[in-house]
C-alpha positions in Angstrom: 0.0 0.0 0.0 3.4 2.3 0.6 4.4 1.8 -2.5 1.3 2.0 -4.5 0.9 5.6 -3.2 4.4 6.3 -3.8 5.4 6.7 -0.6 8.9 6.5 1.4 9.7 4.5 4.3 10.6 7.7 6.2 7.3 9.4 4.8 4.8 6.9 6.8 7.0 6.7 9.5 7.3 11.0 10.6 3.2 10.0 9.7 2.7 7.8 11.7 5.1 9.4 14.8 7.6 6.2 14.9 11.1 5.5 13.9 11.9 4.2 10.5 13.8 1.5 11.5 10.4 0.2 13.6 8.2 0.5 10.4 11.0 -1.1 7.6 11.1 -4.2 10.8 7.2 -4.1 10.3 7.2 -4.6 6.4 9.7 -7.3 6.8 8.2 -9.3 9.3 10.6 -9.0 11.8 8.5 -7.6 14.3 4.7 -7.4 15.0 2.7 -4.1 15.3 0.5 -3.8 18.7 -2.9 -2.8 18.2 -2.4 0.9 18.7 -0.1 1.0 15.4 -2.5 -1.4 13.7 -5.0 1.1 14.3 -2.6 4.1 12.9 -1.8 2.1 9.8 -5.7 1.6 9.1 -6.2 5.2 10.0 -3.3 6.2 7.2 -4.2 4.0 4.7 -8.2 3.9 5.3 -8.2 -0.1 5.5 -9.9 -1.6 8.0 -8.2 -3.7 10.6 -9.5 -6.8 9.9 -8.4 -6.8 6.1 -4.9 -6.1 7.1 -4.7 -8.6 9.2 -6.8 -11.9 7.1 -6.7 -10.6 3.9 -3.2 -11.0 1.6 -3.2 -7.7 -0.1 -0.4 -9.0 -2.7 -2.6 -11.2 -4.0 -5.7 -8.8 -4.7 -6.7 -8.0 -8.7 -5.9 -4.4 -9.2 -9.3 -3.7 -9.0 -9.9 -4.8 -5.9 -6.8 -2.6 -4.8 -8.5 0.5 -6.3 -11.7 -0.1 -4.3 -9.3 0.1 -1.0 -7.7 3.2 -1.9 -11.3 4.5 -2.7 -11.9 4.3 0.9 -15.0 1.1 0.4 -13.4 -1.9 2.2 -15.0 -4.7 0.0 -13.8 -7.7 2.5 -15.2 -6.7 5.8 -19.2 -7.6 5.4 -21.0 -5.1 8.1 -18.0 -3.3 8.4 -18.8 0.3 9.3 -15.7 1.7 7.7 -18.1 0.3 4.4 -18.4 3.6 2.4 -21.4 4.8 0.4 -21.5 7.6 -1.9 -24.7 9.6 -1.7 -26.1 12.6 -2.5 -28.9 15.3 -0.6 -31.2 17.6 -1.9 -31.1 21.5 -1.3 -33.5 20.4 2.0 -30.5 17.7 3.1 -32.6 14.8 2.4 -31.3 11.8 0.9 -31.8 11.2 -2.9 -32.8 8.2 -4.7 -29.5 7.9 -7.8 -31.3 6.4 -10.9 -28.6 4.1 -12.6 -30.4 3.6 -16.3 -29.1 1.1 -18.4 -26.4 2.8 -20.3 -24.8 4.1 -17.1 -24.5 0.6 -15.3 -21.2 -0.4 -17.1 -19.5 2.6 -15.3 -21.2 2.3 -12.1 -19.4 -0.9 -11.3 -16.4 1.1 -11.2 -17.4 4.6 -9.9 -19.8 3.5 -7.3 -17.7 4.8 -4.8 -16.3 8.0 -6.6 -18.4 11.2 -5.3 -17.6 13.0 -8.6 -19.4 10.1 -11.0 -22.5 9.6 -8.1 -23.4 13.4 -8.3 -23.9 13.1 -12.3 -26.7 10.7 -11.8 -30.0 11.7 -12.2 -31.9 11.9 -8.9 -35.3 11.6 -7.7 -37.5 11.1 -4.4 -40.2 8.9 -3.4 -42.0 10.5 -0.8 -43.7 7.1 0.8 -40.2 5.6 1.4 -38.4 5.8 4.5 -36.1 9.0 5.1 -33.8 6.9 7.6 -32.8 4.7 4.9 -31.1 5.0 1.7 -32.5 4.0 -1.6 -31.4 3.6 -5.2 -33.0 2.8 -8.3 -31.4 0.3 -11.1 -32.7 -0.4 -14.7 -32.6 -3.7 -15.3 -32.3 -6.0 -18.8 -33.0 -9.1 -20.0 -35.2 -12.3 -19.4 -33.7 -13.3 -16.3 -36.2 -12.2 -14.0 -40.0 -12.4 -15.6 -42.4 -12.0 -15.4 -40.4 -8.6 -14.3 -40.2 -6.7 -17.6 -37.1 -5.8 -18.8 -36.1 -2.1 -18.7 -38.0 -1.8 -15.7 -36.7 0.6 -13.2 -36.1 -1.6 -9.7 -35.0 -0.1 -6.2 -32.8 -1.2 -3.5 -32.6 -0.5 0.1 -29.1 0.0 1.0 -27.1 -3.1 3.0 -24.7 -2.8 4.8 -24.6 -5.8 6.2 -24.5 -8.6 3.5 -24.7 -11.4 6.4 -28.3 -10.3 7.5 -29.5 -11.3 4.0 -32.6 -13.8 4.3 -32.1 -16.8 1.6 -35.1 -15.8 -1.1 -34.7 -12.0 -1.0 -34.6 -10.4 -4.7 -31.6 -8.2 -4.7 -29.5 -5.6 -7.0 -26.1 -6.8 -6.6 -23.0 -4.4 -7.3 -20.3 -7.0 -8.8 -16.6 -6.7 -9.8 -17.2 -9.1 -12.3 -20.6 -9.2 -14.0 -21.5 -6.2 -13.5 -25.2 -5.1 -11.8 -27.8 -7.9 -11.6 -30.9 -7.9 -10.1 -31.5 -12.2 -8.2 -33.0 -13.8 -5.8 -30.4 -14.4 -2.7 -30.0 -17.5 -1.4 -27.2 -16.7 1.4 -24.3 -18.8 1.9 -21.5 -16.3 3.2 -21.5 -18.2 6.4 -20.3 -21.4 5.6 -18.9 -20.8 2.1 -18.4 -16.8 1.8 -20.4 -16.9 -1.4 -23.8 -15.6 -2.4 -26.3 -18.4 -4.8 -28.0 -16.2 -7.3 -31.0 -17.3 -8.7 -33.2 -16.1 -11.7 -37.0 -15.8 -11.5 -36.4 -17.6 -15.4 -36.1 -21.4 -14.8 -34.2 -21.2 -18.3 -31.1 -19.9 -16.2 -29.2 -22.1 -13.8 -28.0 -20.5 -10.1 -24.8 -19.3 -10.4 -22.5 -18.0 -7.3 -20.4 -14.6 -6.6 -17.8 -14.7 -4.0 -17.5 -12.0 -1.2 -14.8 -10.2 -2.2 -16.2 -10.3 -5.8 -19.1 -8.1 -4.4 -19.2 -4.1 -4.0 -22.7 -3.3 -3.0 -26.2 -4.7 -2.4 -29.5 -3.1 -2.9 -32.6 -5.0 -1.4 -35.7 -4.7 -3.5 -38.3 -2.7 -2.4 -40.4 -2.2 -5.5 -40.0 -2.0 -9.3 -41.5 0.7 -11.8 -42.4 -0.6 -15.4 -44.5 1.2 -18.7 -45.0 -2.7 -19.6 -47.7 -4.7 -18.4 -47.2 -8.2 -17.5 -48.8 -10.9 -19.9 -52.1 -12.5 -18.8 -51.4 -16.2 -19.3 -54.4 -18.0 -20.6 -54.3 -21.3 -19.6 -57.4 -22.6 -20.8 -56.6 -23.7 -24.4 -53.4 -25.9 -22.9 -56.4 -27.5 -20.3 -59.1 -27.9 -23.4 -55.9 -29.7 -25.0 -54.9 -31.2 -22.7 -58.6 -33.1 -21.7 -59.0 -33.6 -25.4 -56.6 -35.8 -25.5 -57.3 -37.9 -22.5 -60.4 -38.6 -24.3 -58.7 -39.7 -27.0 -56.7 -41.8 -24.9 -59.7 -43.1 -23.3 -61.1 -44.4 -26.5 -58.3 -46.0 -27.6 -57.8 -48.3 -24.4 -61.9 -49.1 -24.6 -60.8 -49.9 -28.1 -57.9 -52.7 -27.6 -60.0 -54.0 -24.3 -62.6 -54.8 -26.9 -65.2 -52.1 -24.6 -68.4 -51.3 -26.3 -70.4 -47.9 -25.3 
């Protein structure tokens, strides 16, 4: 993390307050900070605590490095130091970001940088909480009829991704693939993934790892111009009788059965 920032041994260390001897014998694993410089090193480098100490930071996609230097710890699920971008109307209330289609290619990468959040366009729903914090995602595609696609969906805000109830429909934020809108099934616990699953039975559950994630949105409701097809059983169930009769007759047939 020094070095990425381009940063001298003696520059962290007149930082920090400690001698640069002390710091070069922390980097080479000679010696092993106490808690108070652990929490000076996360305070310096905005990392939390937790992902310096379980998380090997060599190791991480450059992505994933950019997301820490951003300030939004990715690996530390209900972490408070998890950092949201938002924006406030001229009364200081909290506005609802719409993400259309064509912006949600660059949202997976400037989620968390104020300057690309403020050049969303914003809205507000006045029957939606004002202690929480909402945004709205259009979605595409098949996966999830009979919700249309281009319909406008929002999320709820989580901040903590292990409080998910297996069957919530979600928007998930991903490294990866992008924004989705799934069903949930949670799994973090005992395999730090999330199961997503389609509304379609044509697509097959697929999983996203933790630290693949960035944010998730819980759905609260979805806005669509397209209303969703009646489906009219009835001509599959006349079918569908018609031929039992016709299956009927033919056994009465071979048993040699009169009327």
């Amino acid at each position: 993390m020094r070095k990425r920032r381009k940063r001298t041994q003696d520059d962290v260390a007149v930082a920090l307050n400690m001698k640069r001897s002390t710091l070069s014998g922390y980097e080479n694993g000679v010696a092993l900070p106490s808690v108070t410089v652990l929490v000076a090193f996360s305070g310096y480098f905005n990392v939390a605590i937790d992902t310096l100490i379980k998380v090997d930071l060599t190791s991480l996609r450059e992505s994933q490095l950019s997301q820490l230097e951003n300030g939004f710890d990715v690996f530390l699920k209900g972490s408070g130091l998890r950092v949201l971008v938002s924006t406030v109307d001229s009364e200081n209330r909290e506005n609802i970001e719409l993400v259309p289609e064509k912006a949600k290619a660059g949202y997976t990468t400037g989620f968390s940088d104020p300057e690309y959040v403020k050049e969303l366009p914003v809205f507000q729903l006045p029957f939606l909480s004002s202690e929480k914090k909402y945004r709205t995602f259009q979605i595409s595609g098949d996966s999830m009829l009979p919700v249309p696609s281009g319909s406008w969906v929002t999320g709820e805000f989580l901040l903590d991704w292990r409080n998910i109830k297996t069957g919530t429909p979600c928007v998930i934020v991903t490294q990866d693939d992008g924004v989705v809108f799934k069903i949930v099934e949670n799994k973090l616990d005992e395999e730090k993934v999330l199961l997503l699953h389609s509304l379609n039975p044509l697509y097959k559950p697929y999983k996203i790892p933790a630290e693949g994630i960035c944010e998730v949105w819980q759905f609260v409701h979805y806005i669509s111009n397209i209303m969703p097809e009646i489906q009219d059983e009835t001509p599959d169930l006349e079918q569908t009788v018609a031929g039992l009769q016709q299956e009927i007759i033919r056994i009465k047939e071979r048993m040699g059965w009169k009327e």
